[in-house]
C-alpha positions in Angstrom: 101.3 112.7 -10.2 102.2 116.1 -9.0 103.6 114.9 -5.9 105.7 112.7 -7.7 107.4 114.9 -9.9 108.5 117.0 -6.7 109.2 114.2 -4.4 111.6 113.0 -8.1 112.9 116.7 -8.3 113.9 116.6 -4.7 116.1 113.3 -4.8 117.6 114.7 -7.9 118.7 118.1 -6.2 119.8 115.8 -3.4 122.1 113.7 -5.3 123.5 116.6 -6.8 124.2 118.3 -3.6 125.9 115.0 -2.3 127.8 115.4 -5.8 128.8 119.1 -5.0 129.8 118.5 -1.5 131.5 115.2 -2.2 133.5 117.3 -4.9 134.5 119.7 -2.4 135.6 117.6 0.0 137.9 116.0 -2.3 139.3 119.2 -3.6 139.6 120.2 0.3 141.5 116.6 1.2 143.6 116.2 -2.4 144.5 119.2 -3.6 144.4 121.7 -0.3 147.8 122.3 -0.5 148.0 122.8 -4.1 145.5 125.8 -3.4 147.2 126.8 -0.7 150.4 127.4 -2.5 148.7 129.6 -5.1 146.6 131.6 -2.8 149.7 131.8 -0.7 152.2 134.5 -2.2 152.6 136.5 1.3 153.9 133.9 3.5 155.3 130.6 1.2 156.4 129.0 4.6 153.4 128.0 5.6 153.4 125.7 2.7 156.3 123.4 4.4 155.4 124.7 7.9 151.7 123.3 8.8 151.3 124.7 12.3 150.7 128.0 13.7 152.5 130.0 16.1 150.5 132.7 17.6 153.6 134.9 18.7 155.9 133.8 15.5 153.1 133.0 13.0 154.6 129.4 12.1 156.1 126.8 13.5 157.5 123.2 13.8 155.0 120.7 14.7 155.1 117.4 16.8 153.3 115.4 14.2 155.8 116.9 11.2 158.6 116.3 13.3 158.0 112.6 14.5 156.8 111.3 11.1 161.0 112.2 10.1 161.8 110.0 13.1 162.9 113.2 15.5 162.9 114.2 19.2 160.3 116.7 19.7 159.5 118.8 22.5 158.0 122.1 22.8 158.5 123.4 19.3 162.3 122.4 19.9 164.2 119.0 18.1 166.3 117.6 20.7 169.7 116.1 20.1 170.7 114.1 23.3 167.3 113.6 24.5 168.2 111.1 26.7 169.9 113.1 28.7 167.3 115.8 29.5 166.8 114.3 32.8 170.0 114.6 33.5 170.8 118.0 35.3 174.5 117.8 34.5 174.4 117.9 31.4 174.7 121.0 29.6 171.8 122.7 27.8 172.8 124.6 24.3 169.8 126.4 22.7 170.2 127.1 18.9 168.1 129.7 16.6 168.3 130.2 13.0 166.4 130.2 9.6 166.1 127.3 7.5 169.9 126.4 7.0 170.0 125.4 10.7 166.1 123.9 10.9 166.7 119.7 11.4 163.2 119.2 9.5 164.0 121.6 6.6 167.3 119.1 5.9 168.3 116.2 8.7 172.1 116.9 7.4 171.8 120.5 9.5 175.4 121.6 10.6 173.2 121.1 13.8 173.5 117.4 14.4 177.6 117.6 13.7 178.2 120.6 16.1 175.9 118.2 18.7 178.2 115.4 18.0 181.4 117.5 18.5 180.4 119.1 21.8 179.3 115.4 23.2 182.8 114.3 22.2 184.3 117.3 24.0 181.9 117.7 27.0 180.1 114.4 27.4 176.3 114.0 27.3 175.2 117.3 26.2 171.6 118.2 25.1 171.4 120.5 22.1 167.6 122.1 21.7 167.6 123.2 18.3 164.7 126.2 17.8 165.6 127.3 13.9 163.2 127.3 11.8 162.6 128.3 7.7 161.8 131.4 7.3 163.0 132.8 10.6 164.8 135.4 11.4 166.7 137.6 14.3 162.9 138.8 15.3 161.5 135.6 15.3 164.2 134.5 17.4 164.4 137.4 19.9 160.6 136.8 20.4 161.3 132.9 20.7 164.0 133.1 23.6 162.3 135.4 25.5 159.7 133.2 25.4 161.1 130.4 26.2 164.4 130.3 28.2 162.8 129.6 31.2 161.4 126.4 29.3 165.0 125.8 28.0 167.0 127.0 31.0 170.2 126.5 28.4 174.0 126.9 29.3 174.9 128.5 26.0 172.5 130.0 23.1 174.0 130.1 19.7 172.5 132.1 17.1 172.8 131.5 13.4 172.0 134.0 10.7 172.9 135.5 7.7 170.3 135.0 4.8 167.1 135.5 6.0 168.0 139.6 7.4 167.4 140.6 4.1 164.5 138.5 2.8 162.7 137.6 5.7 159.0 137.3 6.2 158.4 140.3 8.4 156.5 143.0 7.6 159.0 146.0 6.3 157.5 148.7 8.2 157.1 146.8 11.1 159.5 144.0 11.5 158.8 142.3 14.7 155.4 141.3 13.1 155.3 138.8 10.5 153.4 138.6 7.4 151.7 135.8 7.7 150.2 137.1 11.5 149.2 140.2 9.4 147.5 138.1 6.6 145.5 135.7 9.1 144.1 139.1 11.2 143.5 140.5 7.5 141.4 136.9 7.0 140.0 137.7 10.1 138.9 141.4 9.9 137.6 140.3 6.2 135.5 137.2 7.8 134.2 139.9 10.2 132.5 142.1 7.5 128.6 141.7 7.5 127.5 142.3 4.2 125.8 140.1 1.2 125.0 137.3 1.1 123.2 138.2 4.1 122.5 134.3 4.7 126.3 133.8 4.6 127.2 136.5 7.1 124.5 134.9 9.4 126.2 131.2 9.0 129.7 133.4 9.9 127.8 134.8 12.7 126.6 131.7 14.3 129.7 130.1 13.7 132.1 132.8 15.1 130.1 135.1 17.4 132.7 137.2 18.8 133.5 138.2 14.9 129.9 139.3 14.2 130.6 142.8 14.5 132.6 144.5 11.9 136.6 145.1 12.8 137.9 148.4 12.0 141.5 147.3 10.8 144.6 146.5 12.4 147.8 148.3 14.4 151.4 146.6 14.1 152.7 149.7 16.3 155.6 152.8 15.2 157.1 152.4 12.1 160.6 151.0 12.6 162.8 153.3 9.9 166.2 151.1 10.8 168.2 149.1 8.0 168.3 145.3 8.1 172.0 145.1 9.8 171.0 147.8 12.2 167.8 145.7 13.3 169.9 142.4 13.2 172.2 143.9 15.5 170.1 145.6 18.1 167.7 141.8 18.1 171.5 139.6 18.9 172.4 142.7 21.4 168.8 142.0 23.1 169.0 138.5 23.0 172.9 138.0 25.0 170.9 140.6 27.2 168.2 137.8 27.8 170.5 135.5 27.8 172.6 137.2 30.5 169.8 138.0 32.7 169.1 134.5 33.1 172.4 133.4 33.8 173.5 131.7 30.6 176.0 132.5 27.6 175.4 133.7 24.0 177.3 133.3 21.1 176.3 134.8 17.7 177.1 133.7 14.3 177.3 135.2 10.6 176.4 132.5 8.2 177.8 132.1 4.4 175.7 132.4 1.7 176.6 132.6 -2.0 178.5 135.3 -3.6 179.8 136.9 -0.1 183.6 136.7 0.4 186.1 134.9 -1.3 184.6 131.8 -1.8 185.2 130.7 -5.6 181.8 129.9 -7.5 181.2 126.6 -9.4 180.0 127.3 -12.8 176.4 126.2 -11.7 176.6 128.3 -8.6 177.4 131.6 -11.1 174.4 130.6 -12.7 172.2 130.9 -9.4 173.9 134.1 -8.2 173.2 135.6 -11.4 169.4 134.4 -11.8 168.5 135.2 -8.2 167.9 138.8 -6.8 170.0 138.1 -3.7 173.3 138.5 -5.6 172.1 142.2 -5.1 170.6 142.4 -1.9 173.4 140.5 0.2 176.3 142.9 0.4 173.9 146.0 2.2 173.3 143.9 4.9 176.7 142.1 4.9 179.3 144.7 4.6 178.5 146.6 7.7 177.6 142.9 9.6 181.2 141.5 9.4 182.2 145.2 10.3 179.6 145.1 13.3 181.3 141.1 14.2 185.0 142.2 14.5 184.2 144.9 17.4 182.6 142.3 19.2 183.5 139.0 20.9 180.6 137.5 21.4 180.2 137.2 17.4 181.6 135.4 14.9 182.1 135.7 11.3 181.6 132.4 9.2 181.1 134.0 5.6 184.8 132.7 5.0 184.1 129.4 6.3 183.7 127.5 2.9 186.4 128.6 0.8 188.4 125.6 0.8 185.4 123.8 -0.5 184.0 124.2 -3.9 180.4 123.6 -4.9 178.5 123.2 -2.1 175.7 125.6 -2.5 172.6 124.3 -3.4 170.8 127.9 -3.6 171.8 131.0 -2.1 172.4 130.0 1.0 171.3 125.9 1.7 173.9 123.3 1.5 174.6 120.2 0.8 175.4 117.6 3.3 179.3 118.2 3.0 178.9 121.9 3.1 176.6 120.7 6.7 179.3 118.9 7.9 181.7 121.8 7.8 180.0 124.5 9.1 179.1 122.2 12.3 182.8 121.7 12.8 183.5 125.7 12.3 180.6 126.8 14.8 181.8 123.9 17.0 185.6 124.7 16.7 184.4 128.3 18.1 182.6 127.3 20.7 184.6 125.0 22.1 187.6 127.5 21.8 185.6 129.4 23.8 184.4 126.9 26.6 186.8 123.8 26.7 184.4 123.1 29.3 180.6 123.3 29.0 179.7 126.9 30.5 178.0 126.5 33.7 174.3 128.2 34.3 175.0 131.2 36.3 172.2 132.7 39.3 170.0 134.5 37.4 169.0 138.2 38.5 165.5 137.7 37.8 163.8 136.8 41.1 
């Protein structure tokens, strides 16, 4: 009798520990990403942006990019695929933030500027790099990373909005917050402590984070203001560029409430309700300064003022807004190279 009220006990604590874990596991596969967004307040890209990057904490990823029908290869959507074989036609590299990345919108000034270059130079391959979130540091890091992948003609740089609310930390901008919050995840995990049992399942799981971390070290403080950072990460990049024998162009991007550009009445109500309206001009002001000294910049914050209402926030458009700005960057480029820019001998050896 006895042994049947344990062996009765013991399918009831089984079922309900099938019950608990097949709970959980719905919670993990339905409503993940509903957690993930409220447990998420440092790094909000993440919850668009499924894939790490170990250097620039996130990341396009193949399977994101196919399922929207697109040309991935190595972290880059291709315009002109078809003609990456194809060693005469010219390679442009593009980096920006989320108003250039092809997954965040497919009506990216991206795809137009493509189209007008293939019209002007034939089959041209454009490898466009931007993603949300990103910023001059992210990019710097990116092309020196990769332009020997790339081996690009031209690398065209667009940014503007995300100098001032990027995801880096402030102290340290060439590290991002989400990098910081996974090694803070780490060092945590790391901590042996109670439940004892727990730590020992952590242990066995992960054994080179059985020992307690002490912390982590992002490097010097970096005291400089957002334009001065901007400036010195496009000044390093043309110098990457340069060494590996292709051009750069940079540009300045519009975003709401910057030049003469007349606001909608719905677009006075976003500048008004969004904390940007007071953050843009410190970065801005000395930027367009910083563009007319220098040729190899371009300022675009102008761009739209023939056109009314074509912000959708502070700085996204809308597909006509797209449209335009691929023309303006294209016009520019093409002013400057009639004919695609050749890849010159590089002096690394």
């Amino acid at each position: 009798m006895q042994l049947k009220i344990i062996i009765t006990n013991l399918v009831v604590f089984l079922i309900l520990l099938a019950g608990l874990e097949g709970g959980a596991y719905w919670v993990l596969q339905k409503q993940s990403s509903r957690l993930a967004q409220s447990g998420n307040q440092i790094a909000p890209q993440f919850n668009f942006y499924p894939t790490l990057d170990p250097l620039l904490g996130w990341t396009i990823g193949k399977k994101q990019a196919e399922a929207l029908g697109l040309v991935y290869v190595e972290g880059y959507i291709v315009y002109g695929s078809e003609h990456m074989d194809n060693p005469q036609a010219p390679r442009v590299a593009v980096f920006g933030g989320s108003t250039s990345d092809t997954v965040f919108s497919q009506n990216t000034w991206v795809k137009t500027f493509h189209q007008k270059l293939q019209e002007a130079w034939g089959p041209t391959v454009v490898l466009n790099g931007a993603v949300g979130g990103y910023n001059s540091h992210q990019e710097l890091l990116k092309v020196i990373r990769d332009i020997e992948f790339l081996q690009p003609n031209l690398i065209v740089t667009y940014d503007g909005a995300n100098e001032m609310q990027g995801a880096q930390l402030p102290e340290q901008p060439l590290v991002t917050t989400y990098e910081y919050q996974i090694f803070e995840r780490m060092i945590e995990s790391s901590r042996v402590g109670f439940p004892y049992l727990i730590s020992l399942v952590r242990a066995m799981k992960a054994p080179q984070f059985s020992r307690d971390m002490e912390g982590q070290a992002t490097g010097p403080a970096n005291p400089g203001t957002a334009h001065e950072l901007w400036l010195k990460n496009i000044t390093l990049i043309r110098a990457t560029a340069d060494l590996f024998g292709a051009r750069f162009h940079g540009f300045l991007q519009p975003v709401l409430g910057i030049g003469d550009y007349r606001l909608s009445e719905r677009e006075e109500k976003i500048r008004t309700t969004d904390a940007i309206a007071q953050r843009n001009p410190s970065f801005y002001a000395p930027a367009i300064d910083s563009v007319k000294a220098r040729s190899y910049l371009s300022d675009l914050t102008e761009a739209l003022n023939s056109m009314s209402d074509v912000y959708i926030d502070d700085c996204h458009l809308n597909p006509e807004g797209d449209t335009l700005m691929g023309e303006k960057v294209s016009e520019v480029i093409l002013k400057l190279y009639p004919q695609a820019p050749r890849i010159r001998p590089s002096a690394i050896k």
